[in-house]
C-alpha positions in Angstrom: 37.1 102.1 8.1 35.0 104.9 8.1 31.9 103.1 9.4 34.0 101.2 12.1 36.5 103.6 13.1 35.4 106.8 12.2 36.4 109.4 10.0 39.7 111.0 10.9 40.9 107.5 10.9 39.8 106.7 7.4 41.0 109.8 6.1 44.8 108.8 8.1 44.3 105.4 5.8 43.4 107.8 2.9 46.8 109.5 3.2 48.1 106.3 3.5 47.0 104.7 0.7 47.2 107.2 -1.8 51.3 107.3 -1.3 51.2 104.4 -2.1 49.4 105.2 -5.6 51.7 107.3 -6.5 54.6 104.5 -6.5 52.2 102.0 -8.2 51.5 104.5 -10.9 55.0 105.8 -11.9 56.3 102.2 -12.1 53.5 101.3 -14.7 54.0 103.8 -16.6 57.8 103.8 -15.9 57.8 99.5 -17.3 55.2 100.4 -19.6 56.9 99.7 -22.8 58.3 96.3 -21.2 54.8 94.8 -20.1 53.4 95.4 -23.8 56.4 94.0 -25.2 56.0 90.9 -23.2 52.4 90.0 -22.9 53.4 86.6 -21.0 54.4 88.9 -18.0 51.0 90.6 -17.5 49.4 87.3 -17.7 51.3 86.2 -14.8 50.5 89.6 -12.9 46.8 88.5 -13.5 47.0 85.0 -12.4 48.3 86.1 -9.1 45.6 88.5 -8.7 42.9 86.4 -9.1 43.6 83.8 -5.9 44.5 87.5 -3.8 41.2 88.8 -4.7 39.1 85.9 -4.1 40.3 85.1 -0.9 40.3 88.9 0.3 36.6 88.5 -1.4 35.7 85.5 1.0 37.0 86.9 3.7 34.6 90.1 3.7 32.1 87.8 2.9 32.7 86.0 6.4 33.5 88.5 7.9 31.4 88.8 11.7 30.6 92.4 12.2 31.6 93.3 16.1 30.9 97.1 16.8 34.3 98.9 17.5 34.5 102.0 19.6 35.6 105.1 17.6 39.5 105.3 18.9 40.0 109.6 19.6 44.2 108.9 19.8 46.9 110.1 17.1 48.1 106.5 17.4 44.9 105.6 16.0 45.4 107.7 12.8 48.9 106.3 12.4 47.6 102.9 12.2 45.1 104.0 10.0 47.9 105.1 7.4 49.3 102.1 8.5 46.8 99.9 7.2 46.4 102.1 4.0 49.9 101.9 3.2 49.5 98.1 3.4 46.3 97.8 1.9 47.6 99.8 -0.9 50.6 98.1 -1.5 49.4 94.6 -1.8 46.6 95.7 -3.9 48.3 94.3 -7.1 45.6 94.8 -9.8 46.8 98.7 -9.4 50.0 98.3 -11.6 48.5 96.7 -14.4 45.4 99.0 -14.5 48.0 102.1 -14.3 49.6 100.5 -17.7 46.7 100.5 -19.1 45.7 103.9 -18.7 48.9 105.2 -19.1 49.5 102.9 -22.6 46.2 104.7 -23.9 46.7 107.9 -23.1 50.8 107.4 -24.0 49.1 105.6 -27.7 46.9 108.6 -27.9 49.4 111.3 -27.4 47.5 113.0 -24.5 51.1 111.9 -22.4 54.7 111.8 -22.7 56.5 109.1 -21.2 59.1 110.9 -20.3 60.4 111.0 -16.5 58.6 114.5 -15.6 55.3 113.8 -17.2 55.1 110.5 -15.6 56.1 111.6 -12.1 53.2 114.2 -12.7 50.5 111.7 -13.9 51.5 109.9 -10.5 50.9 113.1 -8.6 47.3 113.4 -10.1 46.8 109.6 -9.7 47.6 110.5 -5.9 45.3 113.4 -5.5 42.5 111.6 -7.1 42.8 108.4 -5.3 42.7 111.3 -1.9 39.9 112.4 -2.8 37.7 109.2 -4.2 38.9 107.7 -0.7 37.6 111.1 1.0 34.5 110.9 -0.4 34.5 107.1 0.2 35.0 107.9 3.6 32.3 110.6 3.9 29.9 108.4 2.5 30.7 105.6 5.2 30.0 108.2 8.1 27.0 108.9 6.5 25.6 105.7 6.3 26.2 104.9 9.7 24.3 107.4 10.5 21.2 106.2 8.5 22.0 102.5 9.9 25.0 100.6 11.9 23.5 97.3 9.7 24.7 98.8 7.0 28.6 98.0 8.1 27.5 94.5 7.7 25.8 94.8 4.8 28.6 96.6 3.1 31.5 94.0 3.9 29.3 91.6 2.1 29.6 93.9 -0.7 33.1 94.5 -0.6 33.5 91.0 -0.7 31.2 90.4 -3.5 33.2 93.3 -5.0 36.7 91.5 -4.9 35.1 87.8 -5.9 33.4 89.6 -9.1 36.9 91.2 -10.0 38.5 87.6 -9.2 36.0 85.8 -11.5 36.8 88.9 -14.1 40.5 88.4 -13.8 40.1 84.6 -14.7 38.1 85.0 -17.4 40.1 87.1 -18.9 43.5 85.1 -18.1 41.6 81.6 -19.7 39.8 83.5 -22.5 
């Protein structure tokens, strides 16, 4: 989004997005105890995943790179959150990786589960998934700079990305 759209936009879809992590993380650590009581559940999380991420993977793969004028609008940055809100929200990998995180710090006693220390573990998981996305974005602009090829060159590598996780995902559902 950065490389396409330019930065205040990606940074609107950073906002976006992050919300979202907040949500994602305080449910997985809210169902915790009831995903590792039930390990038939998580394998069901997983084999969705795998068909989302492969075809999300094949789609940046084919994806035709068409250069995009940098939109200078506030409606521009709403649709930016927009798309991070939506993004984020079908990303469905985030809840079980949130239970695991959470289960090993809650089995190592560096967190509570109670309601407080989980709403504040979703905080942080916010502000960190701001910044990584900030930086993320940052980077973008910069690379643009050095070369607009490299907007094609990275869609193939977000889409090699999400068909490696896919392929990870299955193999760890059938093995």
């Amino acid at each position: 989004m950065a490389i396409q759209r330019g930065t205040r936009v990606a940074i609107s879809m950073a906002i976006g997005a992050a919300v979202i992590e907040f949500f994602q993380a305080y449910i997985a650590l809210t169902f915790y105890n009831i995903l590792t009581h039930n390990a038939e559940m998580e394998r069901t999380i997983i084999l969705i995943c795998i068909p989302i991420f492969l075809l999300v993977g094949i789609y940046y793969l084919l994806k035709k790179h068409h250069p995009v004028h940098r939109p200078t609008t506030r409606a521009a940055n709403v649709i930016g959150a927009a798309k991070g809100v939506v993004l984020s929200s079908v990303n469905l990998i985030a809840i079980p990786y949130f239970v695991f995180i959470g289960g090993y710090l809650a089995s190592s006693n560096y967190i509570s589960l109670k309601a407080e220390f989980i709403a504040a573990f979703s905080v942080g998981a916010v502000f960190g998934s701001f910044v990584t996305f900030v930086i993320y974005a940052k980077l973008g602009q910069a690379i643009k700079r050095k070369s607009e090829k490299m907007s094609h060159y990275a869609s193939k590598m977000v889409g090699l990305i999400f068909i490696a996780i896919a392929i990870s995902q299955a193999v760890r559902y059938y093995w």
